[in-house]
C-alpha positions in Angstrom: 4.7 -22.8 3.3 3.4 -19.6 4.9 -0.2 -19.5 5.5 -2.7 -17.8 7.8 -4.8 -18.8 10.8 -7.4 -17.0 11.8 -9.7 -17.2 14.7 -13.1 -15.8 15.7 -14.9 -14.2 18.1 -18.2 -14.1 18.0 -20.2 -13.8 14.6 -19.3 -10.1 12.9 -16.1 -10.8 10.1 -14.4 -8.1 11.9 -14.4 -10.2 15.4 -10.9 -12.1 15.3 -7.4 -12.0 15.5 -5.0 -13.5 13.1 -2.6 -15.9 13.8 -0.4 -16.4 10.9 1.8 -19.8 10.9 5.2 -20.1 9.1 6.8 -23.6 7.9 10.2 -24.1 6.2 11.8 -20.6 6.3 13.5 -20.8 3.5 15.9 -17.8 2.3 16.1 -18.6 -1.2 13.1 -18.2 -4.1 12.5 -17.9 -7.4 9.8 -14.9 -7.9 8.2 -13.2 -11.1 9.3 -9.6 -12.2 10.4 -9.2 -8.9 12.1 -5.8 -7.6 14.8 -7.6 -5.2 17.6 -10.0 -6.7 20.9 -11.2 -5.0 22.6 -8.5 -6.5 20.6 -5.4 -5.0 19.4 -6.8 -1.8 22.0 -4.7 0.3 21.9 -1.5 -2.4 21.0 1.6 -0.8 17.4 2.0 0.4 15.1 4.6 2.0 13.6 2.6 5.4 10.1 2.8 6.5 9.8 5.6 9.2 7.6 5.1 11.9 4.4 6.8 10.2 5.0 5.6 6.3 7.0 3.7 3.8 8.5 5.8 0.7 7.0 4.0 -2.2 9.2 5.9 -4.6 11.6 3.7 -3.8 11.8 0.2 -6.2 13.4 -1.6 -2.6 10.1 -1.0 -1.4 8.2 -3.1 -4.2 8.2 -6.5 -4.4 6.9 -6.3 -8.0 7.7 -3.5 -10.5 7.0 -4.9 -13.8 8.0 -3.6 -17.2 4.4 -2.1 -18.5 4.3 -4.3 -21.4 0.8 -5.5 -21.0 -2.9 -3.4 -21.5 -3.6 -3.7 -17.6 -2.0 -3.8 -14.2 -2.5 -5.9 -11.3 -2.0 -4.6 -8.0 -1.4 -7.4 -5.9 -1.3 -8.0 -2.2 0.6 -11.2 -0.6 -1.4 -12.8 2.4 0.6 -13.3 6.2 4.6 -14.6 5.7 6.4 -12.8 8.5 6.1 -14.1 11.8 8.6 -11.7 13.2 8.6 -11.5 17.6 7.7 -7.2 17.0 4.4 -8.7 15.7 5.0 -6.3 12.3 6.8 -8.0 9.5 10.2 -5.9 8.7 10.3 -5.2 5.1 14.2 -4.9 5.2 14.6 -8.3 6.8 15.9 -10.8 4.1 13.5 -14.0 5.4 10.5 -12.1 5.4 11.7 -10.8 1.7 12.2 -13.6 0.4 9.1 -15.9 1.5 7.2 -12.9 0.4 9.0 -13.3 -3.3 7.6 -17.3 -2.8 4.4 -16.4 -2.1 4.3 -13.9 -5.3 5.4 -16.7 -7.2 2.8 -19.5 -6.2 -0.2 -16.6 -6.4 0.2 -13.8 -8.1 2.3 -15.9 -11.3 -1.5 -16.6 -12.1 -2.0 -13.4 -13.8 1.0 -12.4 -15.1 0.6 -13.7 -18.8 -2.7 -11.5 -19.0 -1.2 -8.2 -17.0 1.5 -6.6 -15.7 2.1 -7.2 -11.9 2.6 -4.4 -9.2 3.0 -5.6 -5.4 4.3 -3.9 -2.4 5.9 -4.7 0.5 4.0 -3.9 4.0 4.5 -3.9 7.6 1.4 -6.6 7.4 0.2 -8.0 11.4 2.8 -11.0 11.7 2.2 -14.5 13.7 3.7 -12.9 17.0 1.2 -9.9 17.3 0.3 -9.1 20.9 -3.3 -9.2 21.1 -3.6 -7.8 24.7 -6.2 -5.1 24.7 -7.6 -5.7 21.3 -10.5 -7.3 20.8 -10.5 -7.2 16.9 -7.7 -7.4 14.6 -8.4 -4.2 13.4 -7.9 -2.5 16.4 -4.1 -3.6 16.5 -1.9 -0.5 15.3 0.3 -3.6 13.8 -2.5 -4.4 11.3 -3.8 -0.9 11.3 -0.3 0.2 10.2 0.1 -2.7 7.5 -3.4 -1.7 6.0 -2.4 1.7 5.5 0.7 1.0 3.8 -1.3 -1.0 1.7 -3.4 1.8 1.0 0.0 4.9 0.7 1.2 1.6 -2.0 -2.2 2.0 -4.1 -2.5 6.1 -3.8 1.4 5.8 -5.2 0.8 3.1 -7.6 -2.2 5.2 -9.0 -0.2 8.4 -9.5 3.1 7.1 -10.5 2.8 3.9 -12.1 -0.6 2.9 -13.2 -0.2 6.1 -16.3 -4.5 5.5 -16.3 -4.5 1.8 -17.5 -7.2 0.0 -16.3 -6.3 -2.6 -13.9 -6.9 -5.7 -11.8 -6.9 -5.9 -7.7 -6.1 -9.2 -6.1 -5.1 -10.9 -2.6 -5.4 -13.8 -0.9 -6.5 -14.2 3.5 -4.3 -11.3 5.1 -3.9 -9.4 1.3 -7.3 -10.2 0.8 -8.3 -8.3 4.4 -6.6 -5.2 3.7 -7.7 -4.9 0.5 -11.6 -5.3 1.8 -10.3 -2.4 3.9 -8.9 -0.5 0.8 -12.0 -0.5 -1.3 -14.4 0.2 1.5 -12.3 3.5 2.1 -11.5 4.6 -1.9 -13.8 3.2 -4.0 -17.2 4.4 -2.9 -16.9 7.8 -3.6 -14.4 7.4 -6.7 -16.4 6.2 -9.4 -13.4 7.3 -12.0 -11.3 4.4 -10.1 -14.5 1.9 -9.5 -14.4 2.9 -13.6 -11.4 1.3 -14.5 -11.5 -1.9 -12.2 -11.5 -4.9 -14.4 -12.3 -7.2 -11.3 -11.1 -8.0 -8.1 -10.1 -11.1 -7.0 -10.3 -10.6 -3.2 -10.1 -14.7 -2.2 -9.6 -16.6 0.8 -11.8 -14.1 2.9 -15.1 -12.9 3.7 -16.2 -10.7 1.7 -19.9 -9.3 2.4 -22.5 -7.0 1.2 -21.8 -4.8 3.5 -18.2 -4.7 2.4 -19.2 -4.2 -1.5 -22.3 -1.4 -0.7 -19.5 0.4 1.0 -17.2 0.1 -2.3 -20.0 1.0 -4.6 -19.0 -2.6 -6.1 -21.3 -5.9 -6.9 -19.9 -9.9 -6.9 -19.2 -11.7 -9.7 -22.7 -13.3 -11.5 -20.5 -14.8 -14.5 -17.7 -15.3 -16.2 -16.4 -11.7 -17.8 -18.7 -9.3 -15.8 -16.2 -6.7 -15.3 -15.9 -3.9 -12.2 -16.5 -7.0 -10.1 -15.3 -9.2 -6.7 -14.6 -12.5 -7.2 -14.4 -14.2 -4.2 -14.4 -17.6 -2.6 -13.0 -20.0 0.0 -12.4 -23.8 -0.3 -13.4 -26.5 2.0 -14.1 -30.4 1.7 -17.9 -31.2 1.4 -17.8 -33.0 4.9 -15.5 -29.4 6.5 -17.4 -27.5 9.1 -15.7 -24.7 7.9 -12.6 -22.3 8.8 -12.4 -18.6 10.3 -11.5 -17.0 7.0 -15.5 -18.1 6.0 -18.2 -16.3 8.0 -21.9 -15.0 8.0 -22.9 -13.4 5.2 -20.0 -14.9 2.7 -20.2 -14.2 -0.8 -18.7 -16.7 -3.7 -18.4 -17.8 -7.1 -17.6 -21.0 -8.2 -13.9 -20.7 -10.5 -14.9 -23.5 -12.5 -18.3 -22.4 -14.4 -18.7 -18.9 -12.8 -21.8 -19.8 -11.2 -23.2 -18.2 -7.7 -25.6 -20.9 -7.6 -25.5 -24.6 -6.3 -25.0 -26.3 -9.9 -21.8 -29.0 -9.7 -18.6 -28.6 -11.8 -17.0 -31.8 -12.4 -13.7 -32.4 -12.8 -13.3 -32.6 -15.9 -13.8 -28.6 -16.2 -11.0 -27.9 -14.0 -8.5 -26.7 -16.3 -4.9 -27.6 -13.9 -4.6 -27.2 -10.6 -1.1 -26.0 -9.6 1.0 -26.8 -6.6 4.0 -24.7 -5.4 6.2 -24.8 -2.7 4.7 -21.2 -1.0 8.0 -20.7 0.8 10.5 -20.6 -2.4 7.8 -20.4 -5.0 9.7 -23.4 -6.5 6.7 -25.6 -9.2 6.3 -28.8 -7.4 3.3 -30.2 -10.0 0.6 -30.0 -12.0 -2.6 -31.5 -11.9 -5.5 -31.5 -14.6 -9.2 -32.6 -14.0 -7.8 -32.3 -10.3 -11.4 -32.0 -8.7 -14.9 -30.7 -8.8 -16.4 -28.1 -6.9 -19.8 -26.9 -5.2 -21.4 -24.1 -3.5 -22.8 -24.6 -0.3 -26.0 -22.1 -0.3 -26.5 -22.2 3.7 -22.5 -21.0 4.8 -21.0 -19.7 1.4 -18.5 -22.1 0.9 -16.9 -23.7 -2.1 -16.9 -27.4 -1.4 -14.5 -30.1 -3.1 -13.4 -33.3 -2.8 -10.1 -33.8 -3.4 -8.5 -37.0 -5.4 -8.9 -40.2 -3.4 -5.2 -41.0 -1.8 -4.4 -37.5 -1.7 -2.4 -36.3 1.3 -2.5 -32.6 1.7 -1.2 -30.6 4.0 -3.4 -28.1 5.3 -1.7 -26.5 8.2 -3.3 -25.3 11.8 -6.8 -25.6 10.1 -9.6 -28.4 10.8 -10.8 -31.0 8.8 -10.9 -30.1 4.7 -9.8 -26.3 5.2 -8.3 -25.9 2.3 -7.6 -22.2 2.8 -3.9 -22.5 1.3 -5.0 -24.0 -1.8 -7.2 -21.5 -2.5 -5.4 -20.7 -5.8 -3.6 -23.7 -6.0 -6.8 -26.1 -6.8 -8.4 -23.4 -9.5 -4.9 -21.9 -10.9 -5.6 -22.5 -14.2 -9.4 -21.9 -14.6 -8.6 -18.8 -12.2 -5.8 -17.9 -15.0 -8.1 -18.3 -17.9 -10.9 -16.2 -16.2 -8.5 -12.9 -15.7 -7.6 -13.3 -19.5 -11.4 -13.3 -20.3 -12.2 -10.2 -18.1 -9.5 -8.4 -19.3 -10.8 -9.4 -23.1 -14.6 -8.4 -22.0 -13.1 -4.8 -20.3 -10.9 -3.7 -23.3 -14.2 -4.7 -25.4 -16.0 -2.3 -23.7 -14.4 0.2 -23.1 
């Protein structure tokens, strides 16, 4: 399973470097409306230069969906490529592939409510160099993987999207460049910020800084439209991961609350466990566990299943960072079918 570490310094969200952490490299995965298959993987392509990737190109996509579906959902995979040039090479077959796993476990969430676009990018990989940077930001590897993020969107928007509305979503690395993308576009584009359904930007920070700067609110409910969802998971007793820091917003996936009110198991709907690395369905889980808000850090608390052994990576005590989809999958499901339901009613 491919998951992200990140680490702080100091107290402003932008203050860390991201260490990404790969586990069982697997070549092979199953992965939904996928642009790569056995078949094509060596077809002719047109390579990232040095300054941009072509997007024209379907090798370049990880997902090009038939548009069968009212609204899109551009999605944004978090860190999987641990390649030593500290960029992840979109023509290398491990890093393809454990991004098609990754696509499965996350972004298979919304694909019976909307049609699923997702790029490839050069995203900041484990082996970055950090000498000389202070901030992730300031690394031209993330720098470069954020604005391929943002050439994918400007594409997708003119080529592809054919003015549907539509969905944005990512989770810890996809989530960060995405806080990046709508800070840049969305403030002064108010026929885009128009035709966001939501976005579910989870498994970071996400302040109100970040969403004054968008010309965007957070979630208050379940099928507000035009908002962030956001979130990250911890145990009750956690003191917490980098991906959560000052100023945090969330919402609680299970009764769409921003307050401190408990939702007991019984409201979680299935929570869904893949194998990140193949996107292979390990099992399902109903009533799994409850969840909380914690009002002083911004955190959404849980307690998993007595006798549950999860493995939770590089992180500290009840970081449940990789399972930030996995715990809410099917409440999290549910909800994009009942924003897309309240948009299309509106509009």
């Amino acid at each position: 399973m491919i998951w992200d570490h990140i680490r702080i310094s100091g107290t402003n969200k932008r203050s860390f470097f991201l260490i990404a952490v790969g586990l069982s490299l697997i070549l092979t995965c199953g992965c939904i409306n996928s642009a790569d298959s056995s078949s094509n993987e060596n077809d002719a392509y047109v390579p990232a230069t040095e300054d941009s990737i072509n997007y024209k190109d379907p090798y370049n996509w990880l997902s090009l969906p038939e548009t069968e579906k009212a609204v899109d959902v551009f999605y944004v995979y978090p860190t999987v490529s641990s390649n030593e040039s500290g960029a992840m090479d979109i023509t290398d077959p491990v890093d393809r592939s454990l991004a098609q796993g990754i696509l499965k476990a996350q972004a298979s969430v919304f694909e019976s409510n909307a049609n699923v676009f997702a790029p490839y990018y050069r995203q900041m990989s484990t082996s970055v160099d950090m000498s000389g940077a202070k901030l992730a930001t300031d690394t031209e590897e993330f720098k470069k993987g954020a604005v391929d993020v943002e050439s994918a969107f400007e594409y997708y928007i003119d080529n592809l999207n054919e003015g549907r509305p539509f969905i944005i979503a990512g989770h810890s690395q996809g989530t960060m460049t995405l806080i990046e993308l709508i800070r840049n576009r969305f403030g002064d584009d108010e026929e885009l910020r128009n035709r966001l359904v939501a976005a579910y930007l989870i498994g970071y920070t996400v302040t109100d800084e970040d969403l004054e700067k968008a010309g965007l609110s957070a979630a208050e409910g379940a099928n507000d439209t035009g908002v962030v969802i956001t979130y990250n998971t911890q145990s009750v007793t956690s003191a917490g991961g980098p991906m959560l820091m000052e100023g945090a917003n969330c919402i609680n996936p299970l009764n769409w609350k921003t307050d401190s009110t408990y939702a007991s198991p019984s409201l979680n709907l299935g929570a869904r466990f893949y194998n990140d690395s193949t996107g292979e369905l390990l099992r399902e889980v109903k009533n799994y566990s409850g969840s909380q808000i914690n009002m002083e850090t911004g955190a959404l608390t849980t307690t998993i299943p007595e006798g549950e052994n999860l493995d939770i990576g590089p992180y500290s005590e009840g970081v449940y960072h990789r399972y930030d989809y996995a715990f809410w999958y099917r409440n999290l499901e549910q909800n994009i079918g009942e924003r897309i339901n309240a948009y299309l009613s509106k509009n």
